[in-house]
ROSE-4610 file (N, C-alpha, C; in Angstrom, 1 decimal, always signed):
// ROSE-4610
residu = [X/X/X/X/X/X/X/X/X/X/X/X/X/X/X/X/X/X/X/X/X/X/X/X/X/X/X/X/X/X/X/X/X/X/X/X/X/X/X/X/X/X/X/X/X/X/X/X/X/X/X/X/X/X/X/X/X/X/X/X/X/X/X/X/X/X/X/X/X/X/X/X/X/X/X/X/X/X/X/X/X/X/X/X/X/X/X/X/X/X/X/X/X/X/X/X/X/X/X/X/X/X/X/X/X/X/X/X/X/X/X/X/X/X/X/X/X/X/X/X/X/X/X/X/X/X/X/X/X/X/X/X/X/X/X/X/X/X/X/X/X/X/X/X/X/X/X/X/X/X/X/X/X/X/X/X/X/X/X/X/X/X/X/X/X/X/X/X/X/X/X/X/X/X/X/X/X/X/X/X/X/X/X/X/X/X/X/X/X/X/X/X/X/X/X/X/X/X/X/X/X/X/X/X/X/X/X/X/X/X/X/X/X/X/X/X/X/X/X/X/X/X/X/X/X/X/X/X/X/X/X/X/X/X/X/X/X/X/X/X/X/X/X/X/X/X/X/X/X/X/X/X/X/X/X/X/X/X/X/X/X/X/X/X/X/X/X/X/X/X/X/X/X/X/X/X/X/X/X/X/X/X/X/X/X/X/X/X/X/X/X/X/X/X/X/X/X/X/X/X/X/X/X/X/X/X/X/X/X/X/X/X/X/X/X/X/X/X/X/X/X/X/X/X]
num = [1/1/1/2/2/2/3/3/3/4/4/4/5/5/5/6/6/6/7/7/7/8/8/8/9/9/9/10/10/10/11/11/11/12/12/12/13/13/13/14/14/14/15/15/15/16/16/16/17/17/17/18/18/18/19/19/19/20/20/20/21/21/21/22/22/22/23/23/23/24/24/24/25/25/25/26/26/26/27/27/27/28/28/28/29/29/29/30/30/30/31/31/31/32/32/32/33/33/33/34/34/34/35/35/35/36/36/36/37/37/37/38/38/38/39/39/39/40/40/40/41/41/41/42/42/42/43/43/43/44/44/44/45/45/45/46/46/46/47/47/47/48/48/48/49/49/49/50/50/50/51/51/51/52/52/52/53/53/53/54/54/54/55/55/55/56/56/56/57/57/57/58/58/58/59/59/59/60/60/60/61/61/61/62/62/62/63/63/63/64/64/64/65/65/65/66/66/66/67/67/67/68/68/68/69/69/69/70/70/70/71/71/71/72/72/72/73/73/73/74/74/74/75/75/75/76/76/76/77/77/77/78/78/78/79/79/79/80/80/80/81/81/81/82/82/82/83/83/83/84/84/84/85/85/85/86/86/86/87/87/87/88/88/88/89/89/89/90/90/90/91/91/91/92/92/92/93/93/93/94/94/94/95/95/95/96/96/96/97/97/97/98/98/98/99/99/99/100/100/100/101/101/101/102/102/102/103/103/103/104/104/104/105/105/105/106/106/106/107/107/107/108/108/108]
x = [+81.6/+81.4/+81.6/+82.5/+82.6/+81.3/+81.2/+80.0/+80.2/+81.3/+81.2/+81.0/+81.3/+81.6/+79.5/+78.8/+77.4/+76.5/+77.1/+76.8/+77.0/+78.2/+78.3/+77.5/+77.0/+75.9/+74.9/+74.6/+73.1/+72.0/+71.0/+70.2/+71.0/+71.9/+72.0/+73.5/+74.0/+75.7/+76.2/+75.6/+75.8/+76.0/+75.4/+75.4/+76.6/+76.7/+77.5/+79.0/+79.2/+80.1/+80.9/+79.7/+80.2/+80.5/+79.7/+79.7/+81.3/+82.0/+83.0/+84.3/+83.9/+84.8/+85.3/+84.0/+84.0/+84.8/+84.6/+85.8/+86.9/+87.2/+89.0/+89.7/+88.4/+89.0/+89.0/+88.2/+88.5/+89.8/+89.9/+90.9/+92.6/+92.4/+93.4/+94.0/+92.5/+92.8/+93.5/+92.7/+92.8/+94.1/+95.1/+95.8/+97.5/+97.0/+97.9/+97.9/+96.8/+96.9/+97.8/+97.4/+98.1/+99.7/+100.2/+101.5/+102.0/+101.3/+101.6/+101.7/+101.0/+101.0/+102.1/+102.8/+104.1/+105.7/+105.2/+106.3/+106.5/+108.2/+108.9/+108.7/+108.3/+107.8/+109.2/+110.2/+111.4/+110.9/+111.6/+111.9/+111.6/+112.6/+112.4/+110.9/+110.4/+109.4/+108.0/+108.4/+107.3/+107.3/+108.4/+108.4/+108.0/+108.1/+107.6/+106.5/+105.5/+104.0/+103.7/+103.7/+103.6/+103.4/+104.3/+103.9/+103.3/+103.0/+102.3/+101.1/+100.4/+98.7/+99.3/+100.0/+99.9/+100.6/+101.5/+102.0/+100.9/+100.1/+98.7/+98.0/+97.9/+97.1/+97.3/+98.3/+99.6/+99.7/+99.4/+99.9/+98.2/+97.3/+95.5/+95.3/+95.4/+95.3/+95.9/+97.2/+98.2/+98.0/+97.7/+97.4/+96.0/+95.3/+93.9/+93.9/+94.3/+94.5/+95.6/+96.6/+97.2/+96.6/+95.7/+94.8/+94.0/+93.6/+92.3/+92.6/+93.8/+94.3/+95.0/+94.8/+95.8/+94.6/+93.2/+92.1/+92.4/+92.7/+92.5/+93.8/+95.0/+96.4/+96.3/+95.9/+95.4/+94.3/+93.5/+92.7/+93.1/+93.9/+95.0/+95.4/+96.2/+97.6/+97.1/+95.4/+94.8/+94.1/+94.3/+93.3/+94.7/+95.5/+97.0/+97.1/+97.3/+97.8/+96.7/+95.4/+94.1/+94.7/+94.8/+95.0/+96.3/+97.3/+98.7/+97.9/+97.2/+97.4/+96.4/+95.2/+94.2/+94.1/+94.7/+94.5/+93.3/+92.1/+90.7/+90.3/+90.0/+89.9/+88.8/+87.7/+86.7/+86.9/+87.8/+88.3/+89.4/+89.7/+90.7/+89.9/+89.1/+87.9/+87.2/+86.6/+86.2/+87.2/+88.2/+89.2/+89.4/+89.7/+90.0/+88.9/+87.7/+86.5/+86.3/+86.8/+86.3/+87.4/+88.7/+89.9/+89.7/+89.1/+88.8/+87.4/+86.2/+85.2/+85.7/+86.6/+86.9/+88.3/+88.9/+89.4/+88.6/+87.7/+87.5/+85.9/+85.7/+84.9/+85.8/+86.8/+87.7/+88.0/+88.3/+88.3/+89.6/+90.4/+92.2/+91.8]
y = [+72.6/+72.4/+73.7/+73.8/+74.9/+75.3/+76.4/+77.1/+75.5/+75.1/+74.2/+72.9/+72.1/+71.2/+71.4/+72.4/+72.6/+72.3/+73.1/+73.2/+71.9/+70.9/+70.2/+69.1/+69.3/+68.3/+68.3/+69.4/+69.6/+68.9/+69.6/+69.0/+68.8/+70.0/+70.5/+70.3/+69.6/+69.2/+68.3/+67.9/+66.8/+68.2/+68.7/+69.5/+70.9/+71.2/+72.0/+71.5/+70.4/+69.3/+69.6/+69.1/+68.8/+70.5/+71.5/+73.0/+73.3/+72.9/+72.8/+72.6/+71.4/+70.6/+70.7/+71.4/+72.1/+73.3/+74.3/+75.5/+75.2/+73.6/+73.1/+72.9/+72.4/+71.8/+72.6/+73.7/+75.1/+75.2/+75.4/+76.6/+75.7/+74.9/+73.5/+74.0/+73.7/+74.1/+75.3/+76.2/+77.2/+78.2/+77.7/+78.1/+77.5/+76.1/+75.6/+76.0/+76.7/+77.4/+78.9/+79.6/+80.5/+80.8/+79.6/+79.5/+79.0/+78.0/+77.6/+78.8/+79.0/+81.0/+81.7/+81.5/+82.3/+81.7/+81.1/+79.8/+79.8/+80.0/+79.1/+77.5/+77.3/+75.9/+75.8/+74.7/+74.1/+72.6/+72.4/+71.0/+70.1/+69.8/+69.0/+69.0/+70.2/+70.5/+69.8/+70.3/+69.5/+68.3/+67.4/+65.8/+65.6/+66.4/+66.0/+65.7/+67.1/+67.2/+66.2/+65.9/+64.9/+63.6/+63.1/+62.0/+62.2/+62.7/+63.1/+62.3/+62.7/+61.6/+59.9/+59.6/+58.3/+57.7/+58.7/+58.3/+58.2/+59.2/+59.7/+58.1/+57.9/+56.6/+55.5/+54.9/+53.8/+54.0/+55.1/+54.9/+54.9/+55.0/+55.0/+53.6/+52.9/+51.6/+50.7/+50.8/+49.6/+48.8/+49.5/+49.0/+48.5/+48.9/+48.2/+47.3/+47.1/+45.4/+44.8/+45.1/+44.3/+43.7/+44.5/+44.1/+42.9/+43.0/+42.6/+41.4/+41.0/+39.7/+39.6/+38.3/+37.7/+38.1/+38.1/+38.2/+39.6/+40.7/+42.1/+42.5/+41.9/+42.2/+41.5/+40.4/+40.0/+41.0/+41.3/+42.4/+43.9/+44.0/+45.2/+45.0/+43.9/+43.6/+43.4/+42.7/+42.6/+44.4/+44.9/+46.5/+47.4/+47.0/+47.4/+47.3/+46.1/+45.4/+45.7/+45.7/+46.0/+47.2/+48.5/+49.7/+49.6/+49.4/+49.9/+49.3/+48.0/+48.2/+48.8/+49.0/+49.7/+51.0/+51.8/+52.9/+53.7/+52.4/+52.8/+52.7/+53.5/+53.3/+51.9/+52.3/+51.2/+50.3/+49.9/+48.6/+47.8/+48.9/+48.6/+48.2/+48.7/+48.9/+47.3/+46.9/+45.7/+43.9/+45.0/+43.5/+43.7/+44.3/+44.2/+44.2/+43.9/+43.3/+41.7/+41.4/+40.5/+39.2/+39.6/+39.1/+38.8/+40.0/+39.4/+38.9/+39.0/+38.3/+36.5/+36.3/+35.0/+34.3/+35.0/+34.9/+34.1/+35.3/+34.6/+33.4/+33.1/+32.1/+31.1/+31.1/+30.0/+29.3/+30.6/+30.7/+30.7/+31.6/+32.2/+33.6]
z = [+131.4/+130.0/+129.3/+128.2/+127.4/+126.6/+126.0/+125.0/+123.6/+123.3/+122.0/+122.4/+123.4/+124.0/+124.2/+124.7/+124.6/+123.3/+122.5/+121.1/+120.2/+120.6/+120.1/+120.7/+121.6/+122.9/+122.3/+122.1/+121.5/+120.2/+120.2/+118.7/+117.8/+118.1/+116.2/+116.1/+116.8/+117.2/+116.3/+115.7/+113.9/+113.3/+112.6/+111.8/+112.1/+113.5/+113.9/+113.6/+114.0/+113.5/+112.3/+111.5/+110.1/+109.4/+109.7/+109.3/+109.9/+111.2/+111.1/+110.8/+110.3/+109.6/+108.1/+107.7/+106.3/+106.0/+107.3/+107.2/+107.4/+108.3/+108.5/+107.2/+106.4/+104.9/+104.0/+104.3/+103.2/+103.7/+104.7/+105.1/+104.8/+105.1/+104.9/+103.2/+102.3/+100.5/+100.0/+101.2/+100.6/+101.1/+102.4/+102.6/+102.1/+101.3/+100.1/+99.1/+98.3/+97.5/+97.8/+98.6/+98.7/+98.8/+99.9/+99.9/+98.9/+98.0/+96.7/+95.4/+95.8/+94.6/+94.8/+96.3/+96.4/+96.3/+95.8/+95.6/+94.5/+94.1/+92.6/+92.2/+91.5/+91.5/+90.9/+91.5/+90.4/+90.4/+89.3/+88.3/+89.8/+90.6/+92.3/+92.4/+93.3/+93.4/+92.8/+91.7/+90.7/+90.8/+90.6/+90.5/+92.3/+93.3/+94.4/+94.5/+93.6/+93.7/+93.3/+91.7/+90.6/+91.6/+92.5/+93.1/+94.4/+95.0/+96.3/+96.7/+94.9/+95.2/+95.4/+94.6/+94.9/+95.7/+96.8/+97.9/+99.0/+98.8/+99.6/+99.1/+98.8/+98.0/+99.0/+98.6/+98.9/+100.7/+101.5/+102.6/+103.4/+102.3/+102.8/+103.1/+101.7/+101.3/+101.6/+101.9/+102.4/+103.8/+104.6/+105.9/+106.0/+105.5/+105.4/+104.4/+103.5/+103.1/+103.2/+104.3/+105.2/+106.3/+106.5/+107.7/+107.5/+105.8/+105.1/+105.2/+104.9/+104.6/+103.4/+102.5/+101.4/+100.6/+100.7/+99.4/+99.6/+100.3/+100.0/+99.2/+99.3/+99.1/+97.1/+97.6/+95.9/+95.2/+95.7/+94.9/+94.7/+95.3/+94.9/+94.1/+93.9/+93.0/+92.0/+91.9/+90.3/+90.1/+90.9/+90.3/+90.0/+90.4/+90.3/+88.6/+88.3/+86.8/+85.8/+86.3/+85.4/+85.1/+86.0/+85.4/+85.0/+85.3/+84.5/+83.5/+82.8/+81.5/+80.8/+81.2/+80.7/+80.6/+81.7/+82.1/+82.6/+82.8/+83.5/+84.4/+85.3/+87.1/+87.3/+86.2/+86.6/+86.4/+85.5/+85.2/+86.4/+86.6/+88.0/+89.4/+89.4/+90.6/+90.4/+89.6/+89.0/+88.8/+88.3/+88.6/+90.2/+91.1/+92.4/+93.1/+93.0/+93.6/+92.9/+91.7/+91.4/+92.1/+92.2/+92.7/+94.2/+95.1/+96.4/+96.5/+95.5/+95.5/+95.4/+94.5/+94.1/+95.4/+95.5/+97.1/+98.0/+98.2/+99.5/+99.1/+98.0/+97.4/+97.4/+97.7/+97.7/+98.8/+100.1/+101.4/+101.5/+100.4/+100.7/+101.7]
């Protein structure tokens, strides 16, 4: 057994854990920032970033309410349309709970 593989055994191996995982994710932010500081941002570039999050979105969510079934795929498509026309997350959040609430009260 290694010194972390011990550590991580131990009482305090939750917490050692998570204290870890915390510097992966600094270090993750903080070493995109930096390469990003040395970087020309062109026109390209930009429109790459610009859509990044909601590729990151789209590739979270899709498989899990593919998984979910037709009431999960329907409560997207209504939290989908709520926000394009609203432009309010909570409003989007609410229609797509209310869409697979009424789903599966139906038994789709």
């Amino acid at each position: 057994m290694t010194a972390l593989e011990g550590l991580l055994a131990g009482p305090a191996g939750d917490y050692v854990a998570v204290a870890l995982m915390t510097v992966a994710t600094y270090l993750c932010r903080a070493s995109g920032i930096v390469f990003m500081s040395r970087m020309r941002i062109t026109p390209r570039i930009e429109r790459a970033l610009r859509a990044l999050p909601g590729s990151i979105v789209i590739a979270t969510i899709l498989p899990v309410a593919a998984q979910a079934g037709f009431s999960a795929i329907l409560g997207l498509a209504a939290a989908i349309a709520v926000m394009t026309v609203t432009r309010i997350e909570l409003a989007g959040v609410a229609a797509g709970l209310a869409a697979v609430s009424l789903a599966r009260l139906v038994g789709l």
